[in-house]
PDB file of the backbone (N, CA, C, O) and the ligand in Angstrom, with CONECT records:
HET     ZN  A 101       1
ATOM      1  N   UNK A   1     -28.837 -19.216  38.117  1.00  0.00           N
ATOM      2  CA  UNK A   1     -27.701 -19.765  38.865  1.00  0.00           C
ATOM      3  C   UNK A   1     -28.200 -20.774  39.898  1.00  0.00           C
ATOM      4  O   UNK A   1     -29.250 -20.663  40.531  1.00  0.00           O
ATOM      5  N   UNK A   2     -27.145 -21.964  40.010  1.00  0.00           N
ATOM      6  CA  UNK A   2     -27.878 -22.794  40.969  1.00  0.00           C
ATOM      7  C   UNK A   2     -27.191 -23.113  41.847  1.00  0.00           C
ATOM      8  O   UNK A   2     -26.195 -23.793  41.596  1.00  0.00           O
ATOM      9  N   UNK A   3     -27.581 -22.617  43.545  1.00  0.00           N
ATOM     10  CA  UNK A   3     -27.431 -22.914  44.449  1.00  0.00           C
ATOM     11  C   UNK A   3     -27.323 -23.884  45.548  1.00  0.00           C
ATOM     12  O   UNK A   3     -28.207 -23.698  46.385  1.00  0.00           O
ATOM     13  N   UNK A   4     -26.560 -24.823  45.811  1.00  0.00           N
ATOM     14  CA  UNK A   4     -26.756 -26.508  46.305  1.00  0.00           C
ATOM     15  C   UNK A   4     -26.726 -26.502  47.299  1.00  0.00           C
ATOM     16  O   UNK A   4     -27.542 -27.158  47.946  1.00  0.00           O
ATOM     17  N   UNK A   5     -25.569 -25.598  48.007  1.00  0.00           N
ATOM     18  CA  UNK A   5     -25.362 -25.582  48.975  1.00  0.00           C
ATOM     19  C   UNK A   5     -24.335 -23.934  49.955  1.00  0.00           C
ATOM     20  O   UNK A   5     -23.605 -23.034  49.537  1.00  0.00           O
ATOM     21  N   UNK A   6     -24.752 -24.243  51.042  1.00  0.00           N
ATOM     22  CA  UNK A   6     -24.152 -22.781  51.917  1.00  0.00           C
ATOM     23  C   UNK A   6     -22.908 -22.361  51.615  1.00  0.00           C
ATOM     24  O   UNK A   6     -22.652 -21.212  51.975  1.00  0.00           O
ATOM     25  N   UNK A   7     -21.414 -23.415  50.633  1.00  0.00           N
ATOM     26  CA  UNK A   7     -20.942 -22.686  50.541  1.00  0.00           C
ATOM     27  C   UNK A   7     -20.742 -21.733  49.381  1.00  0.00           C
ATOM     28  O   UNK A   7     -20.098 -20.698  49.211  1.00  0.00           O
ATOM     29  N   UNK A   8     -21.742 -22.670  48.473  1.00  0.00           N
ATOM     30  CA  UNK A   8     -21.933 -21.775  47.383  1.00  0.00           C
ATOM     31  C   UNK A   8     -22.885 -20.260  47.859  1.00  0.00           C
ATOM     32  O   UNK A   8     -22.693 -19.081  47.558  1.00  0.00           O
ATOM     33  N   UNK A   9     -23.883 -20.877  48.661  1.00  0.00           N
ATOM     34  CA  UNK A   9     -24.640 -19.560  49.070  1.00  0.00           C
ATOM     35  C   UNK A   9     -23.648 -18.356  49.386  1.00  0.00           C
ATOM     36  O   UNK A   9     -23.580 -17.255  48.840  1.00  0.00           O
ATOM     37  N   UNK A  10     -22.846 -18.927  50.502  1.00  0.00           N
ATOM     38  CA  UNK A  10     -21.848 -17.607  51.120  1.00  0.00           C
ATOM     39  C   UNK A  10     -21.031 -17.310  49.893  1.00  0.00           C
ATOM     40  O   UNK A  10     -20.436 -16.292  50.248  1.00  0.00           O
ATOM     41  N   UNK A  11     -20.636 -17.574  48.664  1.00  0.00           N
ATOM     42  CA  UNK A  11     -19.728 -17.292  47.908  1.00  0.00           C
ATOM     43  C   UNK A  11     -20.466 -16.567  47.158  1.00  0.00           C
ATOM     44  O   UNK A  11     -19.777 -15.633  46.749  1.00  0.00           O
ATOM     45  N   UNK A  12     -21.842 -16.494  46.641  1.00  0.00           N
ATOM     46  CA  UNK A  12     -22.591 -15.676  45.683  1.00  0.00           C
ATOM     47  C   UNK A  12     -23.022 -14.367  46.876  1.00  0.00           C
ATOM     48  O   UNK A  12     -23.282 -13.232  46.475  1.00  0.00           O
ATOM     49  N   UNK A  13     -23.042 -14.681  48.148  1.00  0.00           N
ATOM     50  CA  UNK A  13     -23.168 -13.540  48.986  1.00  0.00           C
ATOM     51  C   UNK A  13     -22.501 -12.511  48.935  1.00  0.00           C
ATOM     52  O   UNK A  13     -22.772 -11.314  49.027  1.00  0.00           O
ATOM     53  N   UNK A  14     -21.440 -13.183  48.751  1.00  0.00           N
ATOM     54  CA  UNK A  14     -20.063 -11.576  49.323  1.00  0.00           C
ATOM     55  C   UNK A  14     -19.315 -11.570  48.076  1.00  0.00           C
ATOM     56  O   UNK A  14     -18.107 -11.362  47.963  1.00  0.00           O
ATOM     57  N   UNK A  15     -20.314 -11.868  46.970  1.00  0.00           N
ATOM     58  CA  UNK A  15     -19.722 -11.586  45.655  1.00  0.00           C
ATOM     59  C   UNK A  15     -20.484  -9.799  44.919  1.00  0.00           C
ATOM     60  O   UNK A  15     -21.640  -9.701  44.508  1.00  0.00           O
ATOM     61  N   UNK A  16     -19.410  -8.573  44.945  1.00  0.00           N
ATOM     62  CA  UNK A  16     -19.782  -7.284  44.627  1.00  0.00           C
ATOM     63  C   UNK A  16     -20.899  -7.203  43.641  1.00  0.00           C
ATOM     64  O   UNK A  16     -21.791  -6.368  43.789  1.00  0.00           O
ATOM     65  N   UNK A  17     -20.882  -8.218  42.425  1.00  0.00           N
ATOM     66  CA  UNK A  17     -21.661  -8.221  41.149  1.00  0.00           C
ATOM     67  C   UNK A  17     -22.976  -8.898  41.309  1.00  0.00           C
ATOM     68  O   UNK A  17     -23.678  -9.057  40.311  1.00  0.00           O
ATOM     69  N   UNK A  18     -23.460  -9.402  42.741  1.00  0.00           N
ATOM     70  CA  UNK A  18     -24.954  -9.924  42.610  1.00  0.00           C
ATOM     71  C   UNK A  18     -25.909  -8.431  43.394  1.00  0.00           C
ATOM     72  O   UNK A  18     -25.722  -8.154  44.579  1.00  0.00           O
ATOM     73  N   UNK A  19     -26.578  -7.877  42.793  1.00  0.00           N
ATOM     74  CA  UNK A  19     -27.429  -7.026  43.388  1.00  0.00           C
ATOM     75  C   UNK A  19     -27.889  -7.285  44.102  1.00  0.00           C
ATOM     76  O   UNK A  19     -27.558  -6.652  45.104  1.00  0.00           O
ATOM     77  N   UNK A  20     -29.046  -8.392  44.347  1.00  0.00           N
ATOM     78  CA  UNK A  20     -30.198  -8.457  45.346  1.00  0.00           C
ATOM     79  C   UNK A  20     -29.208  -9.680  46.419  1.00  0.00           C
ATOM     80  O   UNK A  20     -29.598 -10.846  46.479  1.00  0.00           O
ATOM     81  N   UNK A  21     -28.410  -9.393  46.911  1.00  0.00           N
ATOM     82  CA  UNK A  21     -28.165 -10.731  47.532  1.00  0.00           C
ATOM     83  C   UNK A  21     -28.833 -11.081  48.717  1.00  0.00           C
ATOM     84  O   UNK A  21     -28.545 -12.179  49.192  1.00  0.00           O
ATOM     85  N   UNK A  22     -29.918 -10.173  49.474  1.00  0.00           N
ATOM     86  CA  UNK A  22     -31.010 -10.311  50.503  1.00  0.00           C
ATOM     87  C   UNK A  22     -31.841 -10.910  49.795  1.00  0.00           C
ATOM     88  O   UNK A  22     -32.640 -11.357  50.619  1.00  0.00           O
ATOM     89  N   UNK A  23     -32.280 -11.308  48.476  1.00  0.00           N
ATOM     90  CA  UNK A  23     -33.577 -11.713  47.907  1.00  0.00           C
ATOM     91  C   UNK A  23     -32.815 -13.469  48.062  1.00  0.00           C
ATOM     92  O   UNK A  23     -33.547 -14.404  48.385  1.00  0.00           O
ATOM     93  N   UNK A  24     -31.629 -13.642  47.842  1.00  0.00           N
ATOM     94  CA  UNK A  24     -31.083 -14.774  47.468  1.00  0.00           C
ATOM     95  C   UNK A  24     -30.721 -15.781  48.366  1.00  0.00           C
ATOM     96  O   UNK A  24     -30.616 -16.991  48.165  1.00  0.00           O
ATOM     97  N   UNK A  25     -30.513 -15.018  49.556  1.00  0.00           N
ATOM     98  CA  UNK A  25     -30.288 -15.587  51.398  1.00  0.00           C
ATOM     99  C   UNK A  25     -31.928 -15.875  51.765  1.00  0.00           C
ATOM    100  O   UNK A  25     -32.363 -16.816  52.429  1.00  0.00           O
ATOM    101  N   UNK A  26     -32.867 -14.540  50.994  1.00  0.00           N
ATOM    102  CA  UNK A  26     -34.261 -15.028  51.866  1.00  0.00           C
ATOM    103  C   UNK A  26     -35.194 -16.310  50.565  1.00  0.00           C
ATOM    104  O   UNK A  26     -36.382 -16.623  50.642  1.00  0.00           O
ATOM    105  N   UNK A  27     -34.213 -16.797  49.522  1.00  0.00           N
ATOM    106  CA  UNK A  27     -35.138 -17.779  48.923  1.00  0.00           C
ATOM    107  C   UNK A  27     -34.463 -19.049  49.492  1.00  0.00           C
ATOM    108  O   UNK A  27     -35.102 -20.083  49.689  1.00  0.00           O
ATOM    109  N   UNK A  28     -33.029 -18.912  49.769  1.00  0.00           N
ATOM    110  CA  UNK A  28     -32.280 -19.755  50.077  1.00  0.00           C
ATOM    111  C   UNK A  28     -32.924 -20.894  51.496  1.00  0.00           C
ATOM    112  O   UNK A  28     -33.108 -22.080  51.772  1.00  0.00           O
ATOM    113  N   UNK A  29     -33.075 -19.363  52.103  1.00  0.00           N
ATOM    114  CA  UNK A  29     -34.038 -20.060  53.554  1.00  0.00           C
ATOM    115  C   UNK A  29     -35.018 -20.608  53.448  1.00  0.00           C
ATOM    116  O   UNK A  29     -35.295 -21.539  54.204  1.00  0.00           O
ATOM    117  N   UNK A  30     -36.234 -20.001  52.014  1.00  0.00           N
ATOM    118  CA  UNK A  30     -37.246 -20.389  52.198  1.00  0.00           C
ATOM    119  C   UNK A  30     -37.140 -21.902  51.202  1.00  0.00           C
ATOM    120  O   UNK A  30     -38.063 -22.701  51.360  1.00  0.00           O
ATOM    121  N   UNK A  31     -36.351 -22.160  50.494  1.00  0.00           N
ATOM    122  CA  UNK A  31     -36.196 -23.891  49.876  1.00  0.00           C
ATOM    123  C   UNK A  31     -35.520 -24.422  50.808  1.00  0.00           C
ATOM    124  O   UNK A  31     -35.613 -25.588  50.424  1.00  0.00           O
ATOM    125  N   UNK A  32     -35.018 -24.468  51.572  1.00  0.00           N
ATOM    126  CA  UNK A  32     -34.491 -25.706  52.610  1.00  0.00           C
ATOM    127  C   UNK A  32     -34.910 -25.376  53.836  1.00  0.00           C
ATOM    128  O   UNK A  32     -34.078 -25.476  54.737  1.00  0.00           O
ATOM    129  N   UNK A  33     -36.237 -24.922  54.164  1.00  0.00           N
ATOM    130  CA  UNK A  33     -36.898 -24.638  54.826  1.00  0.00           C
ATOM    131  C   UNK A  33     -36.296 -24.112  56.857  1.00  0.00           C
ATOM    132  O   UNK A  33     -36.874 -24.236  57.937  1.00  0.00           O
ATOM    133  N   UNK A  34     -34.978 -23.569  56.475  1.00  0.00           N
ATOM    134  CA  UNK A  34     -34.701 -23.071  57.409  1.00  0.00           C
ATOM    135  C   UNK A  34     -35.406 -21.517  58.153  1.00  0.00           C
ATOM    136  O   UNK A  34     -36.428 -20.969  57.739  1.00  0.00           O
ATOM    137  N   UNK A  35     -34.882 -21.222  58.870  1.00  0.00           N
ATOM    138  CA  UNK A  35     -35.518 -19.786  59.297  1.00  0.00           C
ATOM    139  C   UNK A  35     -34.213 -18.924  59.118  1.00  0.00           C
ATOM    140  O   UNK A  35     -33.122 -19.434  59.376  1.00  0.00           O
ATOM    141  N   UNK A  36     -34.301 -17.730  58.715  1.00  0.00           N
ATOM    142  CA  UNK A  36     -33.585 -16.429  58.412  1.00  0.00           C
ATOM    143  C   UNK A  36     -32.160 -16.428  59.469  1.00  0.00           C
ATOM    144  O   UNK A  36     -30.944 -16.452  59.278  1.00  0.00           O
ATOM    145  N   UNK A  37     -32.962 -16.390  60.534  1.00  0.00           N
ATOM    146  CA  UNK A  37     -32.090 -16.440  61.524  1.00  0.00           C
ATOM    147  C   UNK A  37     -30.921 -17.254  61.734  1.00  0.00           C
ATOM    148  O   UNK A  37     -29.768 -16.914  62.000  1.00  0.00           O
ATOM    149  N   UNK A  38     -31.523 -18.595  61.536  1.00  0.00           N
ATOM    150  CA  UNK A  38     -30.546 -20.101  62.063  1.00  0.00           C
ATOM    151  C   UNK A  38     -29.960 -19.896  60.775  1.00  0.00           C
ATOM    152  O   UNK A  38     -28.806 -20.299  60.922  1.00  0.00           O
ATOM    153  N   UNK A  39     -30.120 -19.412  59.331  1.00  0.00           N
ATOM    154  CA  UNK A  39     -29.330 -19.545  58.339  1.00  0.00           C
ATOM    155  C   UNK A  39     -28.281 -18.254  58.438  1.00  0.00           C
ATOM    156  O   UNK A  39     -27.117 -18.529  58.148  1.00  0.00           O
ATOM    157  N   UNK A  40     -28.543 -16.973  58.788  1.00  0.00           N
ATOM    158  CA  UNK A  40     -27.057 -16.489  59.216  1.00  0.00           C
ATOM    159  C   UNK A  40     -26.335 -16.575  60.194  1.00  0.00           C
ATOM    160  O   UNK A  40     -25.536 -15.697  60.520  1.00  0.00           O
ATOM    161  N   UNK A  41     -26.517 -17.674  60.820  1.00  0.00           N
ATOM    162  CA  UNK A  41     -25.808 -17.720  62.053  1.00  0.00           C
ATOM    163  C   UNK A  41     -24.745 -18.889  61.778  1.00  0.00           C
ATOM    164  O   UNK A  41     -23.735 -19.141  62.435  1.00  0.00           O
ATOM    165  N   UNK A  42     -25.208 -19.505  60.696  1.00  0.00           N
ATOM    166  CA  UNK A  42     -24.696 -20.431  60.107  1.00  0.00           C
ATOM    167  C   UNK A  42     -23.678 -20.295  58.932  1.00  0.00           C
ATOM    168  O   UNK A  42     -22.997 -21.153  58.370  1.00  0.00           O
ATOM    169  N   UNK A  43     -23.745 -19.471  58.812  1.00  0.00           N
ATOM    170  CA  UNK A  43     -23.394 -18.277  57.576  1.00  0.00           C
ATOM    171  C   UNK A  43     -22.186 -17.899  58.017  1.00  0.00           C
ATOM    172  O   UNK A  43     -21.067 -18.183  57.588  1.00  0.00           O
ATOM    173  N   UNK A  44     -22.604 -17.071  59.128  1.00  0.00           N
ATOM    174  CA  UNK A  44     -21.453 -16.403  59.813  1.00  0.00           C
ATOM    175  C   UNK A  44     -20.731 -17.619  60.795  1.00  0.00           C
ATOM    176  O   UNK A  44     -19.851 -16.980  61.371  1.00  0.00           O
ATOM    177  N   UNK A  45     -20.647 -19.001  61.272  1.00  0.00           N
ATOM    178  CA  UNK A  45     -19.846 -19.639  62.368  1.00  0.00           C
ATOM    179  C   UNK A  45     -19.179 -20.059  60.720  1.00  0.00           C
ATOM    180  O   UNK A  45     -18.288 -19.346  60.259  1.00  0.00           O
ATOM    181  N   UNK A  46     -19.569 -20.949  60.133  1.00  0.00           N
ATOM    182  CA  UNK A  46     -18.797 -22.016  59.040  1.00  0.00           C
ATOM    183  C   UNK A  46     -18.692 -20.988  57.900  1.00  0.00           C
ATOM    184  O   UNK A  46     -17.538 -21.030  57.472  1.00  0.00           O
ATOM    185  N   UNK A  47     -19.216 -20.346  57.429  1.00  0.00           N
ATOM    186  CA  UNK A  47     -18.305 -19.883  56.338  1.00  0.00           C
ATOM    187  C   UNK A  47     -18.171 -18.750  55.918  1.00  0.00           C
ATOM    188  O   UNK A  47     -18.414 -18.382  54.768  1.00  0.00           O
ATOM    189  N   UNK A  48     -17.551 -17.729  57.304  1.00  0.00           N
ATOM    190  CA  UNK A  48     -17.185 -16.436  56.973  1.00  0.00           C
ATOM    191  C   UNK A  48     -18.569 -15.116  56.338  1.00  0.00           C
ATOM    192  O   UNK A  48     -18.287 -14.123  55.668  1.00  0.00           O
ATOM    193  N   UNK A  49     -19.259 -15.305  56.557  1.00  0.00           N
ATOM    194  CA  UNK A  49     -20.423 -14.789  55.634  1.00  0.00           C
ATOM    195  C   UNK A  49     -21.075 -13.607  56.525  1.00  0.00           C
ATOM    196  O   UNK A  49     -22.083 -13.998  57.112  1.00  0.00           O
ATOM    197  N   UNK A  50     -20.883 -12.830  56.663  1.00  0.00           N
ATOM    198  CA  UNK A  50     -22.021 -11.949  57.712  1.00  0.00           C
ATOM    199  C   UNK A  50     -23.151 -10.724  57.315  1.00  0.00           C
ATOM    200  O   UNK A  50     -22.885  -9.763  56.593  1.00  0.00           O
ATOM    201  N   UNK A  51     -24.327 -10.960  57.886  1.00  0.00           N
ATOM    202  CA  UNK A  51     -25.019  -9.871  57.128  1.00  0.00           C
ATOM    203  C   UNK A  51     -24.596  -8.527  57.845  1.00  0.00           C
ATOM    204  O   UNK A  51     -24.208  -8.505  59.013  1.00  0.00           O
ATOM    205  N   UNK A  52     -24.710  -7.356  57.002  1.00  0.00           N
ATOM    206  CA  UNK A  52     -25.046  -6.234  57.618  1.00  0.00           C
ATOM    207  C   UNK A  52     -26.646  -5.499  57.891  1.00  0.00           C
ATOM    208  O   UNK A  52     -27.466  -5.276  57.000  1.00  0.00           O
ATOM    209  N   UNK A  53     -26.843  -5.171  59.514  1.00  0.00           N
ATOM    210  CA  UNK A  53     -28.031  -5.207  59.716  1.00  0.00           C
ATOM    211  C   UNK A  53     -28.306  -3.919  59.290  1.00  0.00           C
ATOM    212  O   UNK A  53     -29.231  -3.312  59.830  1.00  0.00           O
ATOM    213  N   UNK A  54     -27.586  -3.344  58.314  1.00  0.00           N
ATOM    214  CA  UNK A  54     -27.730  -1.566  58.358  1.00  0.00           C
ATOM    215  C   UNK A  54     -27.856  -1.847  56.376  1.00  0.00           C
ATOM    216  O   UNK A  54     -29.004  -2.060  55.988  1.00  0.00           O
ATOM    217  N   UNK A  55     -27.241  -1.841  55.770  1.00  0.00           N
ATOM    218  CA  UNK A  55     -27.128  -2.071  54.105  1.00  0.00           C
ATOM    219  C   UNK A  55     -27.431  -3.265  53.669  1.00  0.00           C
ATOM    220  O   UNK A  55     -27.257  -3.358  52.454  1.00  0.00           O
ATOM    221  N   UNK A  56     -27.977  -4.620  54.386  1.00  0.00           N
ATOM    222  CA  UNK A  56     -28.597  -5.321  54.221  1.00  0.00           C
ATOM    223  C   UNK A  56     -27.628  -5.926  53.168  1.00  0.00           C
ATOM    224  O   UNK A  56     -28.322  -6.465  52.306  1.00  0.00           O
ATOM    225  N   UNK A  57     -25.919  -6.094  52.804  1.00  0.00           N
ATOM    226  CA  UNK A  57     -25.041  -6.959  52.028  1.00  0.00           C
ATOM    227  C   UNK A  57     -24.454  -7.846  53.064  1.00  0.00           C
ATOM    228  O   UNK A  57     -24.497  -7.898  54.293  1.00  0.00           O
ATOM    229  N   UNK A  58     -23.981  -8.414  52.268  1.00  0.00           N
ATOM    230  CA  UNK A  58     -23.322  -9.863  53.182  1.00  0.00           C
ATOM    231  C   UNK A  58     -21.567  -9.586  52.930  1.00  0.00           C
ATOM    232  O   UNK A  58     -21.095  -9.344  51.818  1.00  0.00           O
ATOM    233  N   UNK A  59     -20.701  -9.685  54.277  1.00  0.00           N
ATOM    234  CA  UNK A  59     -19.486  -9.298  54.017  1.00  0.00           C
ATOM    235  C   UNK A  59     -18.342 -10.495  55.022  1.00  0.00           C
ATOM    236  O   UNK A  59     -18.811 -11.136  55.962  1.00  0.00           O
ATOM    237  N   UNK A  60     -16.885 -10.611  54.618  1.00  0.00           N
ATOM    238  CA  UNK A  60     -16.492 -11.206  55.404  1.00  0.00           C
ATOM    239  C   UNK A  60     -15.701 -10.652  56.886  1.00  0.00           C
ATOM    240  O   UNK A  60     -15.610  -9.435  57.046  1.00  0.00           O
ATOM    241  N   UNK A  61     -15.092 -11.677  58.041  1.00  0.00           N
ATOM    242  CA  UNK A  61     -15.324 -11.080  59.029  1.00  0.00           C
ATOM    243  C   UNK A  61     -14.475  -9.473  59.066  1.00  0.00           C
ATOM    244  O   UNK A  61     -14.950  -8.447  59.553  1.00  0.00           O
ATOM    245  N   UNK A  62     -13.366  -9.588  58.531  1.00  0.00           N
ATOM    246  CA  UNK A  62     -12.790  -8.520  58.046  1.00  0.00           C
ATOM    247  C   UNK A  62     -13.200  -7.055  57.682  1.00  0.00           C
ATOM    248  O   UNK A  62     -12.463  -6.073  57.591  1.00  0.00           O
ATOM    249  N   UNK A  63     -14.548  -7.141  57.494  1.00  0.00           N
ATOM    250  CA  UNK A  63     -15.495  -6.204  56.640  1.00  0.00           C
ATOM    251  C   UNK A  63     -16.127  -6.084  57.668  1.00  0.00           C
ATOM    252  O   UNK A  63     -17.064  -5.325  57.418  1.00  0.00           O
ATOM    253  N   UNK A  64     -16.161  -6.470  58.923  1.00  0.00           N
ATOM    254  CA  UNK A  64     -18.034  -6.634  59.736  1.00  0.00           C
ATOM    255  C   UNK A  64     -17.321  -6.182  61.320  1.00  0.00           C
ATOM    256  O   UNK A  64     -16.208  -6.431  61.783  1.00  0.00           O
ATOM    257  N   UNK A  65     -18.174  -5.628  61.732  1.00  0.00           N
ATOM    258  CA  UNK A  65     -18.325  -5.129  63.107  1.00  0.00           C
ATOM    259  C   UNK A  65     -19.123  -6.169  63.774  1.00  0.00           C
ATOM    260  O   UNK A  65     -20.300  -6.333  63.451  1.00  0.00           O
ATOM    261  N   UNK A  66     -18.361  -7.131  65.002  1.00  0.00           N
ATOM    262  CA  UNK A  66     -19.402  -7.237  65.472  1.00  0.00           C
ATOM    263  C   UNK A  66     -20.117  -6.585  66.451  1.00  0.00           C
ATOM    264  O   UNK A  66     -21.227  -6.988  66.798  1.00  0.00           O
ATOM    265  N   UNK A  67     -19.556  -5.556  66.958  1.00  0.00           N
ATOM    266  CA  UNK A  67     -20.198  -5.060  68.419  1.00  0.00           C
ATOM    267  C   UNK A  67     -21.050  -3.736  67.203  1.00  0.00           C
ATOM    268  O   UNK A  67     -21.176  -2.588  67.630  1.00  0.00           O
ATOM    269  N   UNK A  68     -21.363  -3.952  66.309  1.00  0.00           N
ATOM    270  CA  UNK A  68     -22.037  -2.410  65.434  1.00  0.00           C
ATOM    271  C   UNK A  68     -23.153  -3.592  65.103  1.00  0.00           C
ATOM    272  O   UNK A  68     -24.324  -3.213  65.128  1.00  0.00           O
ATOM    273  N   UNK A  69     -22.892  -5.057  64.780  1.00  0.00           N
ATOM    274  CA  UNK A  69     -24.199  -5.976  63.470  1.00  0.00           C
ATOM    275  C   UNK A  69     -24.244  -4.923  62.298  1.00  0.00           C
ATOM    276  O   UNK A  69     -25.194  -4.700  61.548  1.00  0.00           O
ATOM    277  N   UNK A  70     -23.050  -4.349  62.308  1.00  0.00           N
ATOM    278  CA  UNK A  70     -22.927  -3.810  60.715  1.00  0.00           C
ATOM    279  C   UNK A  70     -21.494  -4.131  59.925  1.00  0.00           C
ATOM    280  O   UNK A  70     -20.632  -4.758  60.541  1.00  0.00           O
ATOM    281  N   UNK A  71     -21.248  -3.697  58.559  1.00  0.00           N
ATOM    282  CA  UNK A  71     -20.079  -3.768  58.060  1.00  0.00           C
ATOM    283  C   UNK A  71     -19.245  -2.341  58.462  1.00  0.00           C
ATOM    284  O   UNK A  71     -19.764  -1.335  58.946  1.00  0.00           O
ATOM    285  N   UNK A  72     -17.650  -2.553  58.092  1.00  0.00           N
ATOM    286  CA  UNK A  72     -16.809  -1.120  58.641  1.00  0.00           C
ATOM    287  C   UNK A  72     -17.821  -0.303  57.734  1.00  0.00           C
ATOM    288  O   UNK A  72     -18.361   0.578  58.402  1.00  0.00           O
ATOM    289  N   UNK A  73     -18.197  -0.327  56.551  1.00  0.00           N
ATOM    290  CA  UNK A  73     -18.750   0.727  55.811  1.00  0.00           C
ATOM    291  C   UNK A  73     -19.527   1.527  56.318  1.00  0.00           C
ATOM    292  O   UNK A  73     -19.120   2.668  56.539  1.00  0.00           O
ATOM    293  N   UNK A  74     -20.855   1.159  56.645  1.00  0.00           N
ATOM    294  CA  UNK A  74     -21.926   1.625  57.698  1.00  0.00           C
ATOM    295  C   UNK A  74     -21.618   2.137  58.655  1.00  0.00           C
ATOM    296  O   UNK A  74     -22.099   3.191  59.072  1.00  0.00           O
ATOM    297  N   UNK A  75     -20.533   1.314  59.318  1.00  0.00           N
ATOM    298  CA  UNK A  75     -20.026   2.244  60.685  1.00  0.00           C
ATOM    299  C   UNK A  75     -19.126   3.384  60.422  1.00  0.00           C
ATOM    300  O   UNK A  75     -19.078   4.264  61.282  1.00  0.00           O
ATOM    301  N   UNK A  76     -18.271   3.516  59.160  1.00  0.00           N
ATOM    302  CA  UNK A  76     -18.133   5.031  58.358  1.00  0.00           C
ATOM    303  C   UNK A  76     -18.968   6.227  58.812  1.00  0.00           C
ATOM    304  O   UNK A  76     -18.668   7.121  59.604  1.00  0.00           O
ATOM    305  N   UNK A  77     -20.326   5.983  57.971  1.00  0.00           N
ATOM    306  CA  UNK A  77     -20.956   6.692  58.117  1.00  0.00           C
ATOM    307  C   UNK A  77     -21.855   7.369  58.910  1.00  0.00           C
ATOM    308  O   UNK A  77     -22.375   8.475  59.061  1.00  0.00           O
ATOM    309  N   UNK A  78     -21.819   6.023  59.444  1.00  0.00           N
ATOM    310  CA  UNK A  78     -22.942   6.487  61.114  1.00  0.00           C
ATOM    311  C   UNK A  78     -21.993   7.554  61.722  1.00  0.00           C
ATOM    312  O   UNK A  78     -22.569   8.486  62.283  1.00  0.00           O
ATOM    313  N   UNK A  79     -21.125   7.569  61.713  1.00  0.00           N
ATOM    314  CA  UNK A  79     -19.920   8.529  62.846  1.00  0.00           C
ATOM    315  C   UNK A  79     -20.807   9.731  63.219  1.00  0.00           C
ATOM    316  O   UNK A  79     -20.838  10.237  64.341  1.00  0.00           O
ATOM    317  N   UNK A  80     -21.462  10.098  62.244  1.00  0.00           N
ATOM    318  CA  UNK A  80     -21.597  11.684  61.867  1.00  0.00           C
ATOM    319  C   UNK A  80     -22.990  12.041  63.382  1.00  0.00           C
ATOM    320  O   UNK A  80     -23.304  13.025  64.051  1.00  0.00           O
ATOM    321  N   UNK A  81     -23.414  10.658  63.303  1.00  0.00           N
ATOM    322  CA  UNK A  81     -24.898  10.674  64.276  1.00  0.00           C
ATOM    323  C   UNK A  81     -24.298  11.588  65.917  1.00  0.00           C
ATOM    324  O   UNK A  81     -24.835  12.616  66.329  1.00  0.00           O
ATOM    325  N   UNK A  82     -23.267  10.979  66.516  1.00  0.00           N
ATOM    326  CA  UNK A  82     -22.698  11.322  67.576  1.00  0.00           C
ATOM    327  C   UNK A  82     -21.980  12.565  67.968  1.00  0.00           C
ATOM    328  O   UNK A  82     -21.736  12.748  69.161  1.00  0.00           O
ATOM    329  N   UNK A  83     -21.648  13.364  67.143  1.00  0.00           N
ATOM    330  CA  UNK A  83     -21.503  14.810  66.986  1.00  0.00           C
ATOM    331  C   UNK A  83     -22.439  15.789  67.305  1.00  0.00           C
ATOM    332  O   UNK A  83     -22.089  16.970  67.321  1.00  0.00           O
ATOM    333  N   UNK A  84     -23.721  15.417  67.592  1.00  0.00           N
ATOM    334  CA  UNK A  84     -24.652  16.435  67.597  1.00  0.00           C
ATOM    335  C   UNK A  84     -25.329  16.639  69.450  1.00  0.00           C
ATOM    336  O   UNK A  84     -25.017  15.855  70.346  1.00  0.00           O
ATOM    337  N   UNK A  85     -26.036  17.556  69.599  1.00  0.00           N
ATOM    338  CA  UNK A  85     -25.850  17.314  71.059  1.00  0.00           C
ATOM    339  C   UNK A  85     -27.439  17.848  71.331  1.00  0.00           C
ATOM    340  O   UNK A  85     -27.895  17.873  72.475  1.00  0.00           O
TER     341      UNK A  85
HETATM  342 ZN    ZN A 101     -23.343  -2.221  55.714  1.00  0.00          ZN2+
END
């Protein structure tokens, strides 16, 4: 598959049927020689795209916590951590 540009990137991101989509954000960075960083930040201002820092998928803002840097999913499950004493 060929990738030209970010909004194709963000569209193969937050697409359910690509498995590795961390392998595909970190080749993405490494051919247009950006850094990891400046490319999700870029990701996430212009085109809806956000990583989760917990399951490592890419989701839109709808899907994403920002005060967690995770998706609602992750923050599902974490719940359980805060119950214990
Ligand atoms: Zn997640």
């Amino acid at each position: 598959m060929d990738i030209d540009n970010l909004e194709d990137l963000a569209k193969e991101l937050k697409n359910d049927e690509n498995a590795h989509v961390i392998a595909l954000f970190e080749e993405y960075a490494k051919t247009h020689n950006i850094t990891e960083e400046k490319l999700e930040q870029t990701l996430s201002k212009e085109h809806d795209c956000f990583k989760c820092e917990s399951c490592h998928k890419f989701y839109c803002y709808d899907e994403y916590s920002f005060f967690d840097e995770k998706c609602i999913y992750c923050c599902d499950t974490d719940d359980e951590d805060g119950e214990e004493f």
